[in-house]
C-alpha positions as CSV (number, residue, x, y, z in Angstrom):
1,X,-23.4,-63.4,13.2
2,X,-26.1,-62.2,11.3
3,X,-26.9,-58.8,10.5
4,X,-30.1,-56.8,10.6
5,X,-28.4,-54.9,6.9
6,X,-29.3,-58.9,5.2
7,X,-32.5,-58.7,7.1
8,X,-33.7,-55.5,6.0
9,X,-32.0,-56.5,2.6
10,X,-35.0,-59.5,2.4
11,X,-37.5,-57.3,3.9
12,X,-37.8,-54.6,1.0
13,X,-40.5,-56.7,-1.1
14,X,-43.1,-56.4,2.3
15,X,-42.0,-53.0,2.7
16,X,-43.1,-51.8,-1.1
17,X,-45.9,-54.3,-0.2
18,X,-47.4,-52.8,2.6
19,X,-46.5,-48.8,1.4
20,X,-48.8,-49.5,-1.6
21,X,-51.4,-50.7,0.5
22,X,-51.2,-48.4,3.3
23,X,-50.0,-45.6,1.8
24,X,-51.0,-45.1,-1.7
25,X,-54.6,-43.2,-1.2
26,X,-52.7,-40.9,1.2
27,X,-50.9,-39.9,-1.8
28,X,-53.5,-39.7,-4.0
29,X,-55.2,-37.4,-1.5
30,X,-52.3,-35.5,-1.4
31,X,-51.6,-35.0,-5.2
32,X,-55.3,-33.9,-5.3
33,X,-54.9,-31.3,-2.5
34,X,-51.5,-29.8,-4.2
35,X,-53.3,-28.8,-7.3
36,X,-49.7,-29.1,-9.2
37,X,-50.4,-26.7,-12.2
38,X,-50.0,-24.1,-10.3
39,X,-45.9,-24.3,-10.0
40,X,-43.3,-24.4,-12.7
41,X,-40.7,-26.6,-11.3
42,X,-40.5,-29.7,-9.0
43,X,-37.4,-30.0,-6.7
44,X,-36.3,-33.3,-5.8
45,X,-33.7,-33.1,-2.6
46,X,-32.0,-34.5,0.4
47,X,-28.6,-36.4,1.7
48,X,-26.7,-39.3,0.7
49,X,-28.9,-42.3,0.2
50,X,-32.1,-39.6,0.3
51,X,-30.4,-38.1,-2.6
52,X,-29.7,-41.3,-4.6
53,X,-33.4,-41.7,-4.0
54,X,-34.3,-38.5,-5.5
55,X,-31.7,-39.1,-8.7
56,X,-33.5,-42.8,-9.3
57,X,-36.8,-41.1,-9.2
58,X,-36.2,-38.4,-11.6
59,X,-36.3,-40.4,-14.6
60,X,-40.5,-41.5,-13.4
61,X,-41.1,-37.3,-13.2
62,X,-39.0,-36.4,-16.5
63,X,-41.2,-38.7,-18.3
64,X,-44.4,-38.5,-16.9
65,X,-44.8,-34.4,-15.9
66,X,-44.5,-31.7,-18.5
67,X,-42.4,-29.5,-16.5
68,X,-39.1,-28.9,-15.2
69,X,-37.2,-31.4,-12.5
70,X,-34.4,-30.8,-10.5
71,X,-32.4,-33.3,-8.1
72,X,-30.4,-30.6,-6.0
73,X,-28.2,-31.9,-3.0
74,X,-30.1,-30.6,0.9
75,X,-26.4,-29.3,0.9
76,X,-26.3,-27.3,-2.3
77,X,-30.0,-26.2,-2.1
78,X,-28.9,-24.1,1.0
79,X,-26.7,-22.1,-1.1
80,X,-29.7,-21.0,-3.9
81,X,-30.4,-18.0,-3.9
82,X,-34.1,-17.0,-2.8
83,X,-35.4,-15.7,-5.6
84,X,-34.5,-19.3,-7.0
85,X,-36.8,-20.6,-4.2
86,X,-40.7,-19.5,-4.8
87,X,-43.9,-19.7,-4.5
88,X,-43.7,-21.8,-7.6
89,X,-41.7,-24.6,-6.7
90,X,-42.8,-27.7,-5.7
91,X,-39.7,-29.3,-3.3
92,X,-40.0,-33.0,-2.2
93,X,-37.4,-33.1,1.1
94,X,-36.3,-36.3,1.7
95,X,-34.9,-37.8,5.2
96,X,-35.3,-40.9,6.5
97,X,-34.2,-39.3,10.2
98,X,-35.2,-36.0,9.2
99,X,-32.8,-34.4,11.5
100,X,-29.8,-33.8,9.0
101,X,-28.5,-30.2,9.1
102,X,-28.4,-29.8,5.4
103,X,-31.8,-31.2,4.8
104,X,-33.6,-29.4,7.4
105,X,-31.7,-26.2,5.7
106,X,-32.8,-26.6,2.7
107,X,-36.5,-27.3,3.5
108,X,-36.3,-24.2,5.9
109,X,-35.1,-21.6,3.3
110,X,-37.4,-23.1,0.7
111,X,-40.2,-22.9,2.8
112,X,-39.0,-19.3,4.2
113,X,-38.6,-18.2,0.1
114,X,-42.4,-19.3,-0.4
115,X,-41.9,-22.7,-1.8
116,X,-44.4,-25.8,-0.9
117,X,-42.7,-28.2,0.7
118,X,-43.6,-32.3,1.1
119,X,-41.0,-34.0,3.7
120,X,-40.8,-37.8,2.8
121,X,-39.6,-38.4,6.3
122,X,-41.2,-39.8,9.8
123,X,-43.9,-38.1,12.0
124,X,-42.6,-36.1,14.9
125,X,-39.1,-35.4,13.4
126,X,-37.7,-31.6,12.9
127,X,-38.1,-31.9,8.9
128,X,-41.3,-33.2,9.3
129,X,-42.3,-29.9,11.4
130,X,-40.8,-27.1,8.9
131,X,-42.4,-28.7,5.9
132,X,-45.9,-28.1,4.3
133,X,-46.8,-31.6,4.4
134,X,-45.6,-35.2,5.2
135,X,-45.7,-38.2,3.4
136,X,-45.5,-41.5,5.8
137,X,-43.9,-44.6,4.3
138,X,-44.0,-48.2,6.1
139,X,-41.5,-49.8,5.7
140,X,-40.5,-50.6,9.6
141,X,-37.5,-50.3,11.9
142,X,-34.2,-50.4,10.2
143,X,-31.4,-51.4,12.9
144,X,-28.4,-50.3,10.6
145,X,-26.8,-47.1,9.3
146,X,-26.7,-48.1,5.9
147,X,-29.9,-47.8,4.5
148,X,-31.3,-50.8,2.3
149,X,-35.2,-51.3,2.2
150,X,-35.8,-47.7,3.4
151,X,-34.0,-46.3,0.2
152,X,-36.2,-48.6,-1.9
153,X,-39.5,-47.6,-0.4
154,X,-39.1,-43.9,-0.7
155,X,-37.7,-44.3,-4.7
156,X,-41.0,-46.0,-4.2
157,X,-43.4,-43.4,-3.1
158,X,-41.9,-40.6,-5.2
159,X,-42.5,-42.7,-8.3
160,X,-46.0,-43.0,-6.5
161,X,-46.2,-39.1,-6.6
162,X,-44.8,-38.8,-10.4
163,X,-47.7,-40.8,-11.5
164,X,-50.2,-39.8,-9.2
165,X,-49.6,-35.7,-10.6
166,X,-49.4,-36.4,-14.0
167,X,-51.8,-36.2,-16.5
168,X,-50.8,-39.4,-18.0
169,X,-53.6,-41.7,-19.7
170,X,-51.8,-44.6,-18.0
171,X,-51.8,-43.6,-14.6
172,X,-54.0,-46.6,-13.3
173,X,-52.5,-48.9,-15.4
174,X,-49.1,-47.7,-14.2
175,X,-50.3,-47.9,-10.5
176,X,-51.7,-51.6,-11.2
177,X,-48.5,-52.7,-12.4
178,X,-46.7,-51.7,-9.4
179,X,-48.5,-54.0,-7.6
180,X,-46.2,-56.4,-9.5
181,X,-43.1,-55.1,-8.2
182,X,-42.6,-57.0,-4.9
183,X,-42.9,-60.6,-6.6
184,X,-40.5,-59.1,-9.0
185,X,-38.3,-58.1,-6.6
186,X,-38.7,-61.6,-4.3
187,X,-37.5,-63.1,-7.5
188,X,-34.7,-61.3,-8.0
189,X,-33.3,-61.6,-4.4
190,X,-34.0,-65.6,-4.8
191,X,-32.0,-66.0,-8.0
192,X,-29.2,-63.5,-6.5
193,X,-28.1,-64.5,-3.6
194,X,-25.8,-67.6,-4.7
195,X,-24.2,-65.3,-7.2
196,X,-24.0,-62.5,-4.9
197,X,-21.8,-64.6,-2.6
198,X,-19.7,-65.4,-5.3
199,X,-18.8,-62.1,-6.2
200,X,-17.9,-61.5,-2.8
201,X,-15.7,-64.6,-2.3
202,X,-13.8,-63.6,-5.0
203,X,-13.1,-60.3,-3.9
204,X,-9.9,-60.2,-2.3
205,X,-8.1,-58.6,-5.0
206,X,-10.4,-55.6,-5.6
207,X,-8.8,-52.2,-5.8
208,X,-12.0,-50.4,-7.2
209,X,-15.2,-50.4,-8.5
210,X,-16.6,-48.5,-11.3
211,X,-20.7,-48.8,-11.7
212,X,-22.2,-47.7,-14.6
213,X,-26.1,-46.9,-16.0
214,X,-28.0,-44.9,-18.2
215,X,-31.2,-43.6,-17.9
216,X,-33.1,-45.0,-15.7
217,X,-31.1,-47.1,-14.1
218,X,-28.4,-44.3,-13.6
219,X,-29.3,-43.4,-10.1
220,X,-29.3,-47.1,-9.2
221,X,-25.6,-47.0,-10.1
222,X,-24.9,-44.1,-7.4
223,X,-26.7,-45.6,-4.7
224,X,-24.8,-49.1,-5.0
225,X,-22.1,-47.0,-5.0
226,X,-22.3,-45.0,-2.0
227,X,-23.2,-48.8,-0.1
228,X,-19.9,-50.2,-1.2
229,X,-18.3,-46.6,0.2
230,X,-19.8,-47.1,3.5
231,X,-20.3,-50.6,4.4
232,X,-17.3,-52.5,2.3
233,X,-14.9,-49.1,2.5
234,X,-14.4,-50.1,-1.0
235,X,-13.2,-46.8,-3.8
236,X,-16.5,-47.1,-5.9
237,X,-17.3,-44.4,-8.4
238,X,-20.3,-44.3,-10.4
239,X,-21.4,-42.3,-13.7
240,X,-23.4,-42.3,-16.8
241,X,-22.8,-45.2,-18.8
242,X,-21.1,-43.2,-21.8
243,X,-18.8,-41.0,-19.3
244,X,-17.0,-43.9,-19.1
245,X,-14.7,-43.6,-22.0
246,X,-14.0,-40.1,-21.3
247,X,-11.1,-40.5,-18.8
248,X,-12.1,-42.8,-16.2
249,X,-11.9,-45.9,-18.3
250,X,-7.6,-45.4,-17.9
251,X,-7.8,-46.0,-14.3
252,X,-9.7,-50.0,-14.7
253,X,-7.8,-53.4,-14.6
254,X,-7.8,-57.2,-13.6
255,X,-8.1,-55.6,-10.0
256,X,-11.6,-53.6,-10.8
257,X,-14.4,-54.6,-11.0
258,X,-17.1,-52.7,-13.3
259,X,-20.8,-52.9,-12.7
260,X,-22.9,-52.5,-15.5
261,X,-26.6,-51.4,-15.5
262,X,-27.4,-52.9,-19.7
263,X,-30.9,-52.8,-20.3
264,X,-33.6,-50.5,-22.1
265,X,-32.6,-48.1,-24.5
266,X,-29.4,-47.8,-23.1
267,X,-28.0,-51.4,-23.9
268,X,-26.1,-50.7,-27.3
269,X,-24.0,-48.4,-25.1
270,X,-23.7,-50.8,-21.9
271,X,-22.4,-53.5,-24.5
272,X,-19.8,-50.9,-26.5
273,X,-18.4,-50.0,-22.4
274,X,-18.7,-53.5,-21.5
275,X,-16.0,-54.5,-24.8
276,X,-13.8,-51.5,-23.7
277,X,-13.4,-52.3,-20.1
278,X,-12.6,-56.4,-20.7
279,X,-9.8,-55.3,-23.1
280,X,-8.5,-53.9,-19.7
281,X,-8.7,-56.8,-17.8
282,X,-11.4,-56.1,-16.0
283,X,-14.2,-58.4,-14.3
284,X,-17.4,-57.1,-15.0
285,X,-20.4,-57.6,-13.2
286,X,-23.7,-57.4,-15.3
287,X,-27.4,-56.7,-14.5
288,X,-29.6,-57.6,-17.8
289,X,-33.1,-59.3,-19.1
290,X,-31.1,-59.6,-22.1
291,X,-28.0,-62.1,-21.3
292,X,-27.9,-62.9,-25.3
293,X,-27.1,-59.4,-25.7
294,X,-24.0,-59.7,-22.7
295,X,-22.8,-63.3,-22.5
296,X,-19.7,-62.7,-24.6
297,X,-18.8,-59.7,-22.0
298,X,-19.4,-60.7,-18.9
299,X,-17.8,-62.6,-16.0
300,X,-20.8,-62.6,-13.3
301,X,-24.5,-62.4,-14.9
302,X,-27.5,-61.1,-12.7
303,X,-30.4,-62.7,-15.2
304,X,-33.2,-59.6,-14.3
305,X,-37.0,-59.8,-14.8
306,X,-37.5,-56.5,-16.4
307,X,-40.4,-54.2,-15.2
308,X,-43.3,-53.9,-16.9
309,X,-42.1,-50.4,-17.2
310,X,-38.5,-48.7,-17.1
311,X,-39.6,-46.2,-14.1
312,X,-39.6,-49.1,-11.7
313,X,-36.6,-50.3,-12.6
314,X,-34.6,-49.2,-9.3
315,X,-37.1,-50.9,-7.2
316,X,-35.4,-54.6,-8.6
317,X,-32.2,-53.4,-10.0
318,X,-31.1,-52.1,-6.6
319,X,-31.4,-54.9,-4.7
320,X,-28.6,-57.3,-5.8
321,X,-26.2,-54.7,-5.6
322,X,-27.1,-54.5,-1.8
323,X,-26.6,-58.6,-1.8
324,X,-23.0,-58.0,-3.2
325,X,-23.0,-54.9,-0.6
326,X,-23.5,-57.2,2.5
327,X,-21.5,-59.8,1.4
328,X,-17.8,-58.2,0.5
329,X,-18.3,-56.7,3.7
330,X,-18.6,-59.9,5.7
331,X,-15.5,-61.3,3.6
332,X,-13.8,-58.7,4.7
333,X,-15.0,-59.1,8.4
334,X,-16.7,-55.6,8.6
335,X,-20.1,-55.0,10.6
336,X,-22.7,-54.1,8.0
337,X,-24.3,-52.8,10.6
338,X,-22.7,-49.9,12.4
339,X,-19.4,-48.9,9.4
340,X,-16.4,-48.3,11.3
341,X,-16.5,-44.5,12.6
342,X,-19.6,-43.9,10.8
343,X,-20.7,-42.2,14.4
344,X,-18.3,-39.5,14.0
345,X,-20.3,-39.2,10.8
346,X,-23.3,-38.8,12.2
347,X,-22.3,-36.5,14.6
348,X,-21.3,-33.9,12.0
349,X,-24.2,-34.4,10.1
350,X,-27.0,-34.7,12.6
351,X,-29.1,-31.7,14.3
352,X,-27.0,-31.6,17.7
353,X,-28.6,-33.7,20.0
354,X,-31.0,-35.9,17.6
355,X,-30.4,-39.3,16.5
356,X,-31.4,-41.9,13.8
357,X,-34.5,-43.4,13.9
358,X,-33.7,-46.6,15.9
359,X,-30.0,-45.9,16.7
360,X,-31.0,-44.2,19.9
């Protein structure tokens, strides 16, 4: 059978492609119309994948704006207190359905405390309604409840925004070199997906996963491991590369597998983990432009092409994690699509009576 989660999987380049086409003077108008020097803080927040969104994202704000970010889960940001929430905060509320309870909270007491609030979500929905503004992205339908290509376009719009408020000398040049990105990332689903199915045929012993990346390539880790959660019901943690020694490095064996994220600056560290976790027996998985660097410590290679610039990273590094994703889960005879009891999910976590985009 096939899936639309593989489908949606190939589709990401076209959807980055056709949200920098269509979408990219909308949020340069935008940016213009915010006037951004006039708040003190940018709040990035939303649910699940919307979160892991937010936490890739961050690293394109921390190093582009001189001023505070914050990732804050929809569900914690409910539970600020108001004077937190001002007149000069800038919140970005992300949901794809924009019908979550928690999200819709967050964006309605942010708004209520005085904040400005931009809903990264679609037209017509309940967030979309509460917030300030809306930012469209075009990616299409998406006929499954794990999100793939929809995660990947809005890292890609808020790294749109970063550079699009900044004062940074580059911003054009950054903005060209996204155009880049989808070839990039057509090339790294190419050269994946062989590999991909390997990892997953040799699966069957797998007790855990432990992902691991630094910088900007942490909040890639906790997405891929949220998709292993949900669509392979597989225990996968994730963490900053160098937590790993503290503690959670006592629980890997031959029947982990460990993930590792070694590029950029961070790669000294991703090769010192990498030697720690094979003296446990572990089978790593590795995602690097640098295999000289990781040969020696690795039992599955994902060759990268690195972006031109780290704050892309996400958009290519994401996407053969969701290859490994799709295909554990059809060793395992799962439907990618619709996660066993993912409904009752939904129904805790929806506004009563609304529904995903599509899964009406």
């Amino acid at each position: 059978m096939d899936y639309n989660y593989i489908k949606h999987v190939h589709e990401a380049p076209e959807a980055v492609s056709e949200t920098l086409s269509l979408g990219l003077e909308d949020i340069r108008e935008l940016c213009a119309k915010l006037n951004v020097s006039r708040f003190d803080m940018i709040i990035l927040t939303g649910c699940g994948s919307s979160n892991n969104a937010a936490i890739c994202a961050e690293y394109a704000f921390r190093k582009l704006l001189k001023m505070p970010v914050e990732v804050i889960a929809s569900s914690e940001l409910v539970l600020y207190d108001d004077d937190y929430l001002n007149s000069k905060k800038l919140v970005f509320a992300i949901s794809r359905s924009g019908e979550k309870g928690d999200s819709l909270g967050a964006a309605q007491k942010a708004k209520n405390a005085g904040a400005t609030v931009v809903a990264l979500t679609k037209e017509g929905t309940n967030l979309a309604l509460v917030s300030d503004y809306i930012v469209k992205t075009y990616e299409g339908p998406e006929y499954c409840q794990p999100k793939t290509k929809s995660v990947i376009v809005t890292i890609l719009a808020l790294i749109i925004f970063a550079i699009c408020i900044s004062d940074s000398k580059e911003k054009e040049t950054l903005l060209h070199q996204l155009m880049n990105i989808p070839k990039l990332m057509r090339q790294t689903l190419d050269s994946s997906e062989a590999l991909a199915k390997r990892v997953a045929d040799e699966s069957d012993d797998i007790q855990g996963i432990m992902l691991a990346g630094a910088g900007e390539y942490f909040g890639a880790a906790y997405e891929a491991s949220l998709k292993l959660k949900e669509t392979c019901s597989i225990h996968a943690e994730s963490m900053p590369t160098g937590e790993i020694i503290q503690g959670p490095i006592l629980i890997v064996n031959s029947n982990w597998r460990y993930v590792a994220f070694a590029d950029g600056n961070g790669i000294d560290h991703a090769v010192t983990m990498l030697k720690a976790v094979k003296k446990r027996g572990a089978k790593t998985i590795v995602l690097s432009s640098q295999p000289d660097r990781v040969n020696l410590y690795t039992d599955y290679l994902f060759q990268m092409p690195a972006p031109e610039n780290p704050i892309f990273a996400s958009l290519v590094y994401l996407l053969p994690l969701q290859l490994i994703t799709y295909y554990i889960s059809q060793r395992r005879g799962l439907d990618a699509d619709f996660p066993k009891d993912f409904d009752q999910i939904l129904d805790v976590i929806l506004k009563p009576g609304s529904k995903e985009p599509e899964m009406a």
